[in-house]
N, C-alpha and C positions, 0 to 999 in steps of 0.2 A: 504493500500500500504506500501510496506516494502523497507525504503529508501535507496536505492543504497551506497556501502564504498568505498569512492575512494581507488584504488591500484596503479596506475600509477604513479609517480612523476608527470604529466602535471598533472591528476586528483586530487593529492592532492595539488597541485598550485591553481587551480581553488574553489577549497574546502575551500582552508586559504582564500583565494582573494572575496569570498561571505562574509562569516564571518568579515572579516576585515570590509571590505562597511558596513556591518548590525552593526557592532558596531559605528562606527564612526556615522552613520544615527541616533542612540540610543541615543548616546552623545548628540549629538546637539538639537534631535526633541524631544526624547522619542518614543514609541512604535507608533504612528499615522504616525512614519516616514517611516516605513516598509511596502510597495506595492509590491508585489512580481513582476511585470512586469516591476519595475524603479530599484529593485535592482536586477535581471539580467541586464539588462542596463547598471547598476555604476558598474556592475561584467564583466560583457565582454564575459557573459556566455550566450545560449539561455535559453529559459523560458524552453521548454524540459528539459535541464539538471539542470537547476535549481530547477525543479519541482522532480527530478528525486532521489537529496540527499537531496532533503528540501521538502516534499510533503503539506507543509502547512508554514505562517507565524510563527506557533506558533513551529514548531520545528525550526524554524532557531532563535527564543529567547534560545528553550534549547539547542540547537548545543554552541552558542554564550556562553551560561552558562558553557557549558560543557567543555568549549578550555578555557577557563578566567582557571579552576579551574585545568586542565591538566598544562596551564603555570604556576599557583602558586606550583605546585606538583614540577614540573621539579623546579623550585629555591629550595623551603624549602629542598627536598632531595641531592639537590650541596651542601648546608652550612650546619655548626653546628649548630642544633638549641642553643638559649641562656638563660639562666636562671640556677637555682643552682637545683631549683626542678620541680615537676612537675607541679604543680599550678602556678608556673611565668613563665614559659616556652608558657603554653596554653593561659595566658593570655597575654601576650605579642605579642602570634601569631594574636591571636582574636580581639586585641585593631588594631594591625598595618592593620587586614582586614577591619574593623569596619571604620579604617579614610581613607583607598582605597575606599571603599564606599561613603565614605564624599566626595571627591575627584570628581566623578562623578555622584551625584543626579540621575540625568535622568535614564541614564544608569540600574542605583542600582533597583530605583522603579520602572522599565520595566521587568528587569529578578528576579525580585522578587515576581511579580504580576502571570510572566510566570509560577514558579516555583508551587504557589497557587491553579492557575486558570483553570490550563491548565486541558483537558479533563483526564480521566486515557487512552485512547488509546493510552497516549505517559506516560505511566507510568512505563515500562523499563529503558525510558530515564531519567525519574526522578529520578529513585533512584540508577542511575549509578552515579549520580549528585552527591546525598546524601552518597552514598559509598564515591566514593572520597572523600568529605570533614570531612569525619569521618577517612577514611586512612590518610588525612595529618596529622588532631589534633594526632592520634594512634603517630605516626613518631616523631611529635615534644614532646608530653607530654614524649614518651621512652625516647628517646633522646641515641637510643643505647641498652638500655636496657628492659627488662620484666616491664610492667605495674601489677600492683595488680589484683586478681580479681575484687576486688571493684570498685578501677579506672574506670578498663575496664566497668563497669558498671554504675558508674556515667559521662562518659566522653558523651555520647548522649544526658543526661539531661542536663549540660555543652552547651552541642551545640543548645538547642532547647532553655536555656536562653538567649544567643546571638541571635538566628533568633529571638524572640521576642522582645528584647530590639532594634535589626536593623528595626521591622516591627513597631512599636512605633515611632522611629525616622522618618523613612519614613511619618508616616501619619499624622506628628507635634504635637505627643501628649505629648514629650520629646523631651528637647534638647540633644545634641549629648555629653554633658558632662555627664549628667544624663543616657545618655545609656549607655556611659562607666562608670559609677559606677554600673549600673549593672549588665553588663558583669565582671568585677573583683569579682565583690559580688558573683556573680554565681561561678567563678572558685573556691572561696576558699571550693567549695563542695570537691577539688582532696585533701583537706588537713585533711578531717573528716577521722579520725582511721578507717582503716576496720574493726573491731571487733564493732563497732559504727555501721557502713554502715548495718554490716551483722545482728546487731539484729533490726534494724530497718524497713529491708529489709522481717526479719520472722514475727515481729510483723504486717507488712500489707500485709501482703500472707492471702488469703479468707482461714476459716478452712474448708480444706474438708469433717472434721469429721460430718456436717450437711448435708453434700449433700446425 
């Protein structure tokens, strides 16, 4: 089933107004707090139209995922990003997301678990997720300007050290100091020379010459 977009201003009221409920329900309980029959209820919507742009629990975590990270887009692109270069810049982005996370536990380990777990049947939505949050770093590492090739290159490994260092935290196997030294640790990858990046990059390229 192919979940309905709201167009309507009422329809997109009702669309914020589910999400809202599902977030606040996250907060509080985590994911066991999510019943689709009590959060139309807390929404004011029927189970039909709830059913109709959320056809399962599990896209109303990605939905939820997917509105967090549209609201962080809409701020970083209002302000200047800060930092002198590109490595303080992403990590500074990354640290202040890192303690938004701290902020809400439950929350974090619910749409993190979603993001993991969840079937590929909803795997458009996933990496509309993951686009985004590789568009914002792109926005703040430029800061206005052309990124290197390299950058652009190393900024996803950037990003897959952070989700590791936040899925570590999450499962208490580091404290949240120790995962920020490892997200900082990971950033100073934007500060390695490209002519570095790029022979290291030929040196583990498979030789075709054997195939």
């Amino acid at each position: 089933m192919v979940p309905a977009t709201p167009v309507t201003p009422a329809q997109q009221t009702r669309y914020a107004r589910v999400l809202a409920v599902a977030a606040e329900s996250l907060s509080a309980a985590g994911g066991d707090a999510i019943q689709m029959k009590d959060l139309a209820q807390r929404s004011g919507v029927s189970l039909a139209t709830l059913y109709r742009y959320f056809p399962s629990k599990e896209y109303v975590l990605l939905a939820v995922s997917l509105a967090r990270y549209q609201e962080a887009a809409r701020k970083v692109y209002a302000e200047e990003p800060q930092g002198g270069t590109v490595r303080e810049r992403v990590a500074g982005h990354l640290l202040r997301e890192f303690r938004a996370q701290q902020r809400d536990p439950r929350l974090t380990a619910t749409l993190s678990q979603a993001l993991s777990d969840t079937t590929r049947s909803y795997s458009s939505m996933i990496e509309t997720i993951e686009h985004l949050h590789t568009q914002i770093l792109r926005h703040v590492a430029a800061a206005g300007g052309p990124l290197s090739e390299q950058q652009q290159r190393l900024l996803p490994i950037v990003i897959d050290i952070f989700a590791a260092a936040s899925r570590q935290w999450l499962a208490g196997n580091c404290p949240a100091a120790e995962a920020e030294y490892r997200i900082e640790v990971g950033c100073e990858l934007l500060e390695v020379p490209d002519d570095a990046v790029a022979l290291e990059l030929e040196r583990s390229a498979p030789d075709t010459r054997l195939a």
